[in-house]
N, C-alpha and C positions, 0 to 999 in steps of 0.2 A: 511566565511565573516570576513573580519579581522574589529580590533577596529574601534571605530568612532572617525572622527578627531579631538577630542576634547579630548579623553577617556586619562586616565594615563595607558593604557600598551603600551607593547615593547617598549624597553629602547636600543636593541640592536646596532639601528644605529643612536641613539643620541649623538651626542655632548657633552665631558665630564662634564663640570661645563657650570658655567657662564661665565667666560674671554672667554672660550671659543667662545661662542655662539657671542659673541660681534666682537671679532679676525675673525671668519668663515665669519661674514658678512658687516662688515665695508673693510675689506682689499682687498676682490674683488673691491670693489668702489675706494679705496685710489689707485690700480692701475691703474682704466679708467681715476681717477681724473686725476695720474699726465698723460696719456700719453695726455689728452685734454688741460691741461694746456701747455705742447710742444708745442703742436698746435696752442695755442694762444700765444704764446710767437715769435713762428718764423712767424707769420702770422697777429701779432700786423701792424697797420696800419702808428704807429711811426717809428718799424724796418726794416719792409717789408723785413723779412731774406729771405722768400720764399715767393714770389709774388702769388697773387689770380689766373691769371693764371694756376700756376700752381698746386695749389686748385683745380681751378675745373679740372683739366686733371685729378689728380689723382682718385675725385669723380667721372669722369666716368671710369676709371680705376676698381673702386670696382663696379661700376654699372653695366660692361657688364663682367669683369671678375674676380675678386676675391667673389664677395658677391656668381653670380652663380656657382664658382669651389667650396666653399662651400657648398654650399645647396645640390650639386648633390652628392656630396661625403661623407657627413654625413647623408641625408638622404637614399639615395640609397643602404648604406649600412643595415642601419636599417629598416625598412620599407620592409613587407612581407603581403599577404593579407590577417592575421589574424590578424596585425596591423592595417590595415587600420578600420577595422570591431571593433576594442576594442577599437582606437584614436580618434571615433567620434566624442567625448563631448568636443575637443581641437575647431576645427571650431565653434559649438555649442558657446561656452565658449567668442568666439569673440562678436558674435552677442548678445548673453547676458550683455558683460559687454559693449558694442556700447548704445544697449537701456535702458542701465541703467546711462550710462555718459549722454546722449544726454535727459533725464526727470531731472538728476539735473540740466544741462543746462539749461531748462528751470526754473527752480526754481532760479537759479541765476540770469538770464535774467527778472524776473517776480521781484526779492528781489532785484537786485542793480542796475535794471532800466539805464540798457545802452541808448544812442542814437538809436532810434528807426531803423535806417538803420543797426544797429549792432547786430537785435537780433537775426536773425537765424544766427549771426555767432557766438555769445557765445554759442548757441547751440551746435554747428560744434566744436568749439574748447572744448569744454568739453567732448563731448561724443565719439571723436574718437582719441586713442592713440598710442603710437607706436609701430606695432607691429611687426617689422622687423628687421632695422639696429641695434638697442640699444639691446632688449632683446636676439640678438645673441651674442653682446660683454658681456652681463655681464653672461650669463651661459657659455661663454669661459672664462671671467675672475675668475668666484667661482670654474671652473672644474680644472682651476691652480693650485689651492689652495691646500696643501699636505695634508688636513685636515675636506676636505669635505664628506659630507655624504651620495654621490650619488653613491659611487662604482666607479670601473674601465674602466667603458662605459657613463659615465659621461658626458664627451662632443660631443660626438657622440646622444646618445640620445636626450640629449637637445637641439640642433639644430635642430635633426628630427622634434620635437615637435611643436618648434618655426614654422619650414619652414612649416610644415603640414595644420598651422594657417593661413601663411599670404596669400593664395589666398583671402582669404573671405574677409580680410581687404582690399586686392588692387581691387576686384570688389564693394564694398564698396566705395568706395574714386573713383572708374571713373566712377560710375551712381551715387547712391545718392550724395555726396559729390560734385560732379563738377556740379548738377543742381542746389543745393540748397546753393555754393556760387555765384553764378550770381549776377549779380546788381543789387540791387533793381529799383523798377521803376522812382522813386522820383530820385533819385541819378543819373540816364540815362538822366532824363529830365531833368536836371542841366546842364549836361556836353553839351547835343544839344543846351541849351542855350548860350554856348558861354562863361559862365563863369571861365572854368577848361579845355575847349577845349583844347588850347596852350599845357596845361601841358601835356595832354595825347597823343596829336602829338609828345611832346621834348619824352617821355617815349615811344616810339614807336620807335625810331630812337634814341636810347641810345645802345651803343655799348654792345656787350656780355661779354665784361672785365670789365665793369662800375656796372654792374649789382650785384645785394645783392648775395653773395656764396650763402648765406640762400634757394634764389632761382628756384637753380640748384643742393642742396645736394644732394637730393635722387631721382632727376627727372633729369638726365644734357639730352640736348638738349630740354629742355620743351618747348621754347621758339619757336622752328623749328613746333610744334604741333599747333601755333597760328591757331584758324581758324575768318573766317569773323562775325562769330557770338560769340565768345570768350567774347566778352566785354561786350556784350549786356544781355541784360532780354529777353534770347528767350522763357521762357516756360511763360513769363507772356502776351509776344508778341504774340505767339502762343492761349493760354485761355483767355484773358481778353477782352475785348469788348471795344476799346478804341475811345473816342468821341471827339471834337473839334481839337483843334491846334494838338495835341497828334496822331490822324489819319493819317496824312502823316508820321509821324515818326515811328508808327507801323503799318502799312499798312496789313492786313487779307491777311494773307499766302494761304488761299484758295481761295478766291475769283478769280481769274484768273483761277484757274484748274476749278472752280464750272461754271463759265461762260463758260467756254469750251465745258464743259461738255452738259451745259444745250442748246448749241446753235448747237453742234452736234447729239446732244441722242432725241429719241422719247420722250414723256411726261411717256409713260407706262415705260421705263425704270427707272426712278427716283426710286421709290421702291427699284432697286438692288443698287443707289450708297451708296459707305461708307458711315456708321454715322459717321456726324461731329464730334464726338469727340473720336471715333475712329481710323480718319483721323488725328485729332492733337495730338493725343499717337502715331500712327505710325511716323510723323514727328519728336515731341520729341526724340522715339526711334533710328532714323535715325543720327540725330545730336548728341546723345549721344559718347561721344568716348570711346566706347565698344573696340575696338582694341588695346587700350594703353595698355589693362588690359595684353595681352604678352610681358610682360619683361622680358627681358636675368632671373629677378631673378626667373622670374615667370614660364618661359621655363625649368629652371632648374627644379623645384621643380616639373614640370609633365615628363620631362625625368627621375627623378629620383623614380618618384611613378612607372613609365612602366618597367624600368627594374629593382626594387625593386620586382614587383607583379608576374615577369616570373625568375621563378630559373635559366633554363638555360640560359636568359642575367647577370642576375645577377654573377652567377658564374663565366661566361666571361668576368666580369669586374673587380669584387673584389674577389675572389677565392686567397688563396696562391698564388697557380698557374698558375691563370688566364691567358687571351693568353694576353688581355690588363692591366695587371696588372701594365706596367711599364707607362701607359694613365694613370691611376687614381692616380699613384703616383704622378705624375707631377702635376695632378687636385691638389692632397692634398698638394704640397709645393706653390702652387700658394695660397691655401687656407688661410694657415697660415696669410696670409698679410690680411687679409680682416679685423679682432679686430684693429690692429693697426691704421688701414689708416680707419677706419671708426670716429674712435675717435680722429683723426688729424684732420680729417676735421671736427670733429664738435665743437674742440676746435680753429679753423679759421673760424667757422661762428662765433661762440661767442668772437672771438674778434674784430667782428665790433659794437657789442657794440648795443643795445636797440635803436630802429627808435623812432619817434617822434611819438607819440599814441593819438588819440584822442576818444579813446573807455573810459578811465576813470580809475581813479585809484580802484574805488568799485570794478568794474567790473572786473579788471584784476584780484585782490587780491582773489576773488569770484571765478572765473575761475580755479584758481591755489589750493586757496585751498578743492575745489570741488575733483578737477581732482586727486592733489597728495595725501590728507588727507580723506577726506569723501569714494572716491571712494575704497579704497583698504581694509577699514572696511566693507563695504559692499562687496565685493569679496570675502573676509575671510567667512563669509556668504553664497554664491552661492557656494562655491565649498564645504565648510562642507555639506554642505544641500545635493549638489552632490553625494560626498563623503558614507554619511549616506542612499541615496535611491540606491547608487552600481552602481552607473553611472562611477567609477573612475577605470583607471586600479588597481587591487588590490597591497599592497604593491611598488609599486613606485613611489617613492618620486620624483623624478623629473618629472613625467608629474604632480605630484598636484602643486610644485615650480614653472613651466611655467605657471600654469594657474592662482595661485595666479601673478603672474608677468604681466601679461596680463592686471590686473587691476591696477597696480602704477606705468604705464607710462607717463610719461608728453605727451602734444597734439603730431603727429605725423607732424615729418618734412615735412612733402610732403603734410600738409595741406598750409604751407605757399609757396611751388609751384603752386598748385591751386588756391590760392588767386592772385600769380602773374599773372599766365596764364587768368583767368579772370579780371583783374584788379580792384578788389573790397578786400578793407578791408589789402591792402597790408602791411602798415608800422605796423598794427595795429597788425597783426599775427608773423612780425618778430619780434616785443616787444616782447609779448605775448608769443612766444616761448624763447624768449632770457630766461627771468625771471623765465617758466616754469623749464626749464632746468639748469638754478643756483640753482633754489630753489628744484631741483629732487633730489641732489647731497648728501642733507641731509635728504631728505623723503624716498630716496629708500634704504640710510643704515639703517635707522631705520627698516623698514617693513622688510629687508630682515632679519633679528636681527629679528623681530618677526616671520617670516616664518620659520625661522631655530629652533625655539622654539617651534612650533605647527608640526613639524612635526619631533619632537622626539618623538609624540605621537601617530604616523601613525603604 
């Protein structure tokens, strides 16, 4: 049993001094800074050097091919099924730190008392972070670094680590997350009134070039995904039992099938039809978009678990000698591109600059400092505790480094495509993440500066 995360032994693969420790973890950052600040420099909406355009080509560019030539070629190499068997507490580790953002969320939502149509979204924006694009740049950017203290397999592992995670966060995000941003009811029954109508027709019929990068960062083609119930409060349409004027506008999705039923089927059969609200879980089920959940990034990460888990593909792909060894090399120069052009573009979301918010300034500041401050003390927390009952791989510091990192991400980008794709709470989330993400810039060199110091004592 090696020390407790907390313990003063092994010094071995500690960090010399202090400059040190500070140099190890500010400079991976100074690098994503500047290459974000390019990004918003040639994509400022004064210089327009590089048009949004061509923003989003390159966002899907990394979304169907550089993020997945990544993911399969880091982890595929690493990843065996004795790994899978010892990485378990990585997925774990999500869902841990989801229900731990998503109960301060309510304490924020409960302390700084947003607009009542905003509360399960302060929820949403606190409790789920990023756990994909970002946390892959910045363990490519520390594993740069001549000076780090993960060893020579350094950026290879930590991307296994990363990619191993984010299934659970993107089925996360296309069930829970895409039901429980929906519109609320009160907010539905405005726009049928006629008052915001107009706006929502001009916002339907706004071109795919006019639209927020923010968007489309980590979802391009989202918009193509629109279905007829997108806009709508269908799980309240579905459950709620709604009476006067309101009746025609959500009209009982069963009632038709039940009439059907009843004017086809004997009386004795009644007994075998569905319980009604077994029949409204299987609807909800149905409308849910369970299928989004396979993304190019997400295909990768299970082609690279299958032939990670079978030696002889595995050998056939990355062996010295492998027969496709000149395929994976190709996978790995296309790889390379995926740090840079992730942090291009998200320094061209961030130079459209903060939308107009009417969630409040309590509320955002609450949010933020939740998400980027509170949260990663408490992660410090969960994974000691971890750590201490032998839940951790022994000895590797990079899978403890990912899972503290898991907890000091700002909101996840692709919560602000799901707000679009629903149309609820949109300008409010591109703020929201605008501000998350200036104010990360200085939260995550700090903690990373503290992470580098706690686990000189691993």
């Amino acid at each position: 049993m090696f020390p407790s995360f907390f313990s003063g032994a092994g010094g071995s693969k500690a960090i010399a001094d202090e400059r040190g420790d500070w140099m190890s973890g500010v400079v991976p950052l100074l690098k994503l800074l500047s290459l974000t600040v390019i990004g918003s420099l040639i994509a400022h909406p004064k210089t327009q050097i590089v048009p949004k355009a061509t923003f989003k080509l390159l966002s899907k560019l990394v979304f169907v091919l550089f993020l997945p030539c990544l993911i399969f070629v880091q982890l595929g190499q690493s990843v065996t099924l004795e790994d899978v068997l010892l990485w378990w507490f990585v997925p774990v580790n999500v869902l841990i730190s989801t229900l731990i953002g998503c109960a301060l969320g309510y304490l924020v939502a409960v302390i700084c008392r947003p607009p009542q149509r905003y509360f399960r979204f302060t929820i949403i924006m606190t409790g789920f972070g990023n756990t994909g694009n970002l946390p892959i740049a910045i363990v490519g950017s520390v594993c740069h670094s001549t000076d780090q203290p993960f060893g020579p397999d350094c950026n290879r592992t930590g991307i296994a680590y990363v990619s191993f995670a984010q299934w659970v966060a993107v089925i996360l995000v296309y069930t829970l997350v895409y039901h429980m941003m929906e519109p609320p009811m009160e907010y539905y029954e405005i726009v049928q009134e006629g008052e915001e109508i107009q706006e929502i027709g001009e916002t339907q019929t706004v071109s795919n070039l006019s639209r927020p990068l923010l968007d489309e960062a980590e979802w391009p083609g989202m918009v193509d995904k629109e279905t007829e119930d997108a806009k709508t409060p269908f799980i309240a349409r579905v459950f709620r039992s709604i009476s006067g004027s309101s009746q025609n506008i959500f009209p009982d999705l069963n009632s038709n099938e039940e009439a059907t039923a009843g004017s086809s089927s004997p009386r004795s059969l009644t007994c075998l039809a569905e319980p009604r609200v077994v029949r409204r879980i299987r609807i909800v089920a149905e409308k849910t978009p369970i299928q989004h959940i396979l993304q190019p990034p997400t295909i990768a990460s299970l082609l690279a678990l299958i032939v990670g888990l079978i030696p002889a593909l595995k050998s056939f792909f990355f062996d010295t000698d492998a027969p496709l060894s000149f395929f994976t090399d190709s996978l790995d120069i296309l790889a390379a591109a995926a740090v840079p052009s992730v942090m291009l573009i998200l320094g061209g979301t961030l130079a459209e600059g903060p939308k107009d918010s009417s969630l409040g300034l309590r509320t955002t500041i609450g949010i933020t400092v939740a998400r980027l401050l509170v949260l990663p003390c408490i992660g410090i927390g969960v994974v000691a505790l971890a750590d201490k009952l032998g839940f951790l791989v022994e000895g590797d510091l990079m899978y403890r480094f990912v899972l503290l990192l898991q907890y000091s991400m700002p909101s996840a980008i692709l919560l602000g495509a799901i707000a679009s794709l629903r149309g609820y709470a949109v300008k409010e989330s591109s703020a929201l993440l605008f501000w998350q993400h200036v104010c990360a810039v200085v939260s995550l060199s700090v903690y990373i500066v503290i992470y580098f110091k706690l686990l000189r004592y691993v």
